[in-house]
N, C-alpha and C positions, 0 to 999 in steps of 0.2 A: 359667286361660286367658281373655282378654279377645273376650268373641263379637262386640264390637262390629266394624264393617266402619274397616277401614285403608284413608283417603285416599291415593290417590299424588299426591307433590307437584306444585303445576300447575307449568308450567313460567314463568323469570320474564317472559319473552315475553308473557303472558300480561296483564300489568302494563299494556301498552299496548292491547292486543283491550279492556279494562275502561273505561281511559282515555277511551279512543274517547267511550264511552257517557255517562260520567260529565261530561266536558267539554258534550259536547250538550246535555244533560240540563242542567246549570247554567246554560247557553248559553240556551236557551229558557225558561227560567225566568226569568231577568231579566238581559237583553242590557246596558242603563247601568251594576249592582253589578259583572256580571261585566266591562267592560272598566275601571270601576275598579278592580279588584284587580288587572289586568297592568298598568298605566300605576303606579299607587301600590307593587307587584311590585318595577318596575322603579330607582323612586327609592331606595325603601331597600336596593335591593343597590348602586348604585352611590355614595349620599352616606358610607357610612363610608370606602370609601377614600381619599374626597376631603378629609375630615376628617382621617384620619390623615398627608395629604400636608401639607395647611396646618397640623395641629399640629409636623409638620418646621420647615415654613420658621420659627413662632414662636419656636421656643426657638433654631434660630441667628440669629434677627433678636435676640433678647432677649440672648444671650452677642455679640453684635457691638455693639451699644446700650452691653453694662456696658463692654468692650473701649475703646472709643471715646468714649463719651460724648454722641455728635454728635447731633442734635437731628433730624437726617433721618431717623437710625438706630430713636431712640424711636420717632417717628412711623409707621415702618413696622413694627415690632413690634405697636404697639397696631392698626394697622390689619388686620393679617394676624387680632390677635384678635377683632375685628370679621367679617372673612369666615368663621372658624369657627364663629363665634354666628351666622351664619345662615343656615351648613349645618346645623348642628344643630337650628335650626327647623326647618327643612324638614324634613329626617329626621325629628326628633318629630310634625312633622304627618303625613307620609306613614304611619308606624307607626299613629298615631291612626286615620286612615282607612282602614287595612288590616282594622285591627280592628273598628271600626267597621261595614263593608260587610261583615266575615264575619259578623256576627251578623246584619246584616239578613237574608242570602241562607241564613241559615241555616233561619231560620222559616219564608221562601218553601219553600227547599226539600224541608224535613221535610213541610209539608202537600204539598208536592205529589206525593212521592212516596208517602205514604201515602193520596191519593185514587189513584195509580195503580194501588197493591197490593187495596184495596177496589174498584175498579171491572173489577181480573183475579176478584174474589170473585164479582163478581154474575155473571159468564160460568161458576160449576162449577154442576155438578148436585150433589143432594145426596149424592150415592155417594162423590164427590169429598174430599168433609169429612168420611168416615167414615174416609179411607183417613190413616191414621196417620204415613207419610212425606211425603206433602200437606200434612198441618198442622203438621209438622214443619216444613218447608220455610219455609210462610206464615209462621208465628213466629219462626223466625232471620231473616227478611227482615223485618216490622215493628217486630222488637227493633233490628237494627241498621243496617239498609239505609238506615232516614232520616238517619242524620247518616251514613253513609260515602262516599254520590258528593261531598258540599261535601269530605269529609274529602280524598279523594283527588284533586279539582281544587285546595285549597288545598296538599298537601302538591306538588302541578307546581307551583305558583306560589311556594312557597316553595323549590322544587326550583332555578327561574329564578333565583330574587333570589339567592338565596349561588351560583347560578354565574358571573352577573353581580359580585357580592362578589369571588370568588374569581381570575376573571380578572383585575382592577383589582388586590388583591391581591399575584400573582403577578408582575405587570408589575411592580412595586414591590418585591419580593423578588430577581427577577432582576437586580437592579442592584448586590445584595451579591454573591450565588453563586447557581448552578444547585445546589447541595447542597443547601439550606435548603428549597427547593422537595420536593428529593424525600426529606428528611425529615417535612416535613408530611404527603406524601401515605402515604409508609410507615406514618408512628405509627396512622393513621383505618384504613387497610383490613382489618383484621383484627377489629376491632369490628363493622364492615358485615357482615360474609360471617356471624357470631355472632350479630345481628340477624336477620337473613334468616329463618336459621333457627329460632327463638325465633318470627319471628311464623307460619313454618309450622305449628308446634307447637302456638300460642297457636287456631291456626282451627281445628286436628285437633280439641283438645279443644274447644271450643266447639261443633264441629259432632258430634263424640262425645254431650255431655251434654243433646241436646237433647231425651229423652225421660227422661230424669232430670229435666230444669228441668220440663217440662210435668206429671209426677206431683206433682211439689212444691208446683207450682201450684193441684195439683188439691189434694191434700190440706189446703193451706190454706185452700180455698173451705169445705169438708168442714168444720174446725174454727172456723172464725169467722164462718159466713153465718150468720142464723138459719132459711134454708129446709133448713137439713139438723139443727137443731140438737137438733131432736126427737126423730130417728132416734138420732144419735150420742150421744143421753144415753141413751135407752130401752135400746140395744142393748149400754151402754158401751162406745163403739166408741173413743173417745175418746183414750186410754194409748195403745194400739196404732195411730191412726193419726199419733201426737205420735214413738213411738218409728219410724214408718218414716220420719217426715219427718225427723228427726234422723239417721239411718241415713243416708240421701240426702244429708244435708249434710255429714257428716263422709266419704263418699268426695268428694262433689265437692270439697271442701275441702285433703282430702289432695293430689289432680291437683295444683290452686291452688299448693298450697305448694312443691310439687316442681320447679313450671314456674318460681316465682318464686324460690325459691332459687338453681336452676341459673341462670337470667338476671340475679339481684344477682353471683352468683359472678367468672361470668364479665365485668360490663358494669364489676365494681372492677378487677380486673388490667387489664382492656385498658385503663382511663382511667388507671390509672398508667406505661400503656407511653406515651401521649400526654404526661401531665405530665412524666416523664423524657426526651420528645424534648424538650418545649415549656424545659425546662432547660438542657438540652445546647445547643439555637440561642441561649439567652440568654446562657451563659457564650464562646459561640463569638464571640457581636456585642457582651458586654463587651469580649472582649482585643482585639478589634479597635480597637474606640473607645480603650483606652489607648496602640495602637500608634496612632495619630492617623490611619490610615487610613481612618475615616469621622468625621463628626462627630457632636456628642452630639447635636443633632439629629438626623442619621440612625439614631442607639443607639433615641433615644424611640419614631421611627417605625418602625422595625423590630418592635422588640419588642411596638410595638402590632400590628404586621399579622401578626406571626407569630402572635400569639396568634389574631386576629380570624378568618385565616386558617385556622386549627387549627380555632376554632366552626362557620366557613363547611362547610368540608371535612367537619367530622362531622356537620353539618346535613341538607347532601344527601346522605349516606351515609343517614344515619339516615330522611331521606323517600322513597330510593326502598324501604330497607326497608318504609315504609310506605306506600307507596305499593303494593307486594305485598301486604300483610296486605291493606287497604283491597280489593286489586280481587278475594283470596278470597274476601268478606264479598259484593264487591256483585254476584260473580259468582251465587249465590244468589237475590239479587234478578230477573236478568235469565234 
């Protein structure tokens, strides 16, 4: 029987109470990185559609050109290939810079939350640090609370940009069928709701093993400081405290593997429930294209946003799941 205390799941409501904090929190930290990352947010959710529109027009300017021949025809081919080289600058810059301002704001943010967590330190008494669920607490929060508020305003901002994606997308999709639509969004949601609860599971255990990690901790101080090394030879303490620390790892390990099995298991079938819709829209906008009812440029375009759209759609799926894990984690903190 596991004595350990059983978490009830927060509820995902909860996702946004967290939010609240974590955007402030970034917000105040450095006001210029953070409205780069919504304005830089913004462009790469909206330039791949725009991409995928102008890869349409090239390839029927490029089959109108071979058709014809006509020298206007060329001209606007090459020229459409030009407006795509730099939408794709752009995108590539705006990506550069996304990434770029997360690592600054990331360094910001890690100290500054961990001078916040140190300066809740110099407020206990010393009773405070004896009490065992206190420093429990403190150490899941300076293990993982500095990088999860960036974590959890990055994954809203990436939450934005594929919903941005996804409408432009969509609108794009709507011009073949409304079916196509809502087979993307069928093949994603059963993945998401299987996430969810994966990262419920993933904080259970983490917040489980946190008096397992701190003995582990301890017993390594025991075997490799040389202020205890004297005790641990004289006394031969040594064996016995190699075989608890090994005992310790081989349960945390077992959790580990269990958790990761069950989430490779399921995270393979559901990505073949995706690649068999992502098939099924492909073969449905080949026959079309051979019935001449769109053209092969609309075939290219299609098949590019259906796809792109599939990424999009399991994106934000996948950030509000994490976006939950993130605000269990930084719920702790706060």
């Amino acid at each position: 029987m596991d004595s350990r205390p059983r978490l009830g799941r927060p509820e995902l409501l909860g996702v946004f109470r967290q939010l609240q904090h974590g955007v402030r929190l970034v917000w105040t930290t450095s006001r210029g990185l953070s409205f780069a990352l919504a304005l830089l947010s913004l462009l790469a959710g909206v330039l791949p559609a725009a991409a995928a529109w102008v890869g349409k027009l090239i390839v029927d300017a490029v089959v109108r050109a071979a058709q014809t021949g006509a020298p206007d025809d060329q001209r606007a081919a090459l020229i459409w290939v030009f407006v795509e080289l730099g939408l794709i600058a752009v995108l590539a810059g705006a990506q550069k810079g996304l990434g770029t301002s997360q690592q600054l704001l990331r360094a910001l943010l890690g100290q500054r939350v961990n001078e916040m967590i140190l300066e809740k330190a110099l407020t206990l008494d010393l009773a405070a640090f004896e009490d065992s669920g206190l420093y429990d607490r403190m150490t899941r929060a300076r293990r993982e609370a500095s990088q999860r508020p960036l974590s959890l305003v990055m994954r809203t901002f990436g939450l934005a940009q594929n919903a941005f994606s996804l409408i432009a997308y969509s609108g794009l999709l709507l011009q073949l069928s409304v079916w196509t639509l809502a087979i993307l969004v069928a093949a994603a949601v059963p993945s998401f709701f299987v996430e969810t609860r994966f990262s419920a599971d993933a904080f259970r255990l983490f917040t489980w093993r946190a008096p397992e990690t701190r003995k582990q901790n301890y017993l390594e101080i025991l075997l490799a400081r040389e202020d205890f090394a004297k005790e641990v030879k004289l006394f031969d303490l040594g064996p016995v405290f190699l075989k608890r620390y090994r005992e310790i790892f081989r349960d945390l390990y077992a959790e580990d593997r269990a958790l990761t099995l069950r989430r490779g298991a399921w995270g393979f079938v559901l990505g073949l429930l995706s690649t068999v819709a992502f098939y099924g829209a492909y073969a449905w906008i080949a026959v079309e294209t051979i019935a001449r009812r769109i053209t092969l440029g609309d075939m290219t375009m299609y098949l590019l946003v259906f796809k792109q759209g599939q990424s999009a759609l399991s994106s934000m799926l996948a950030a509000i799941g994490g976006m939950y894990e993130d605000s269990l984690y930084l719920s702790n903190l706060y």
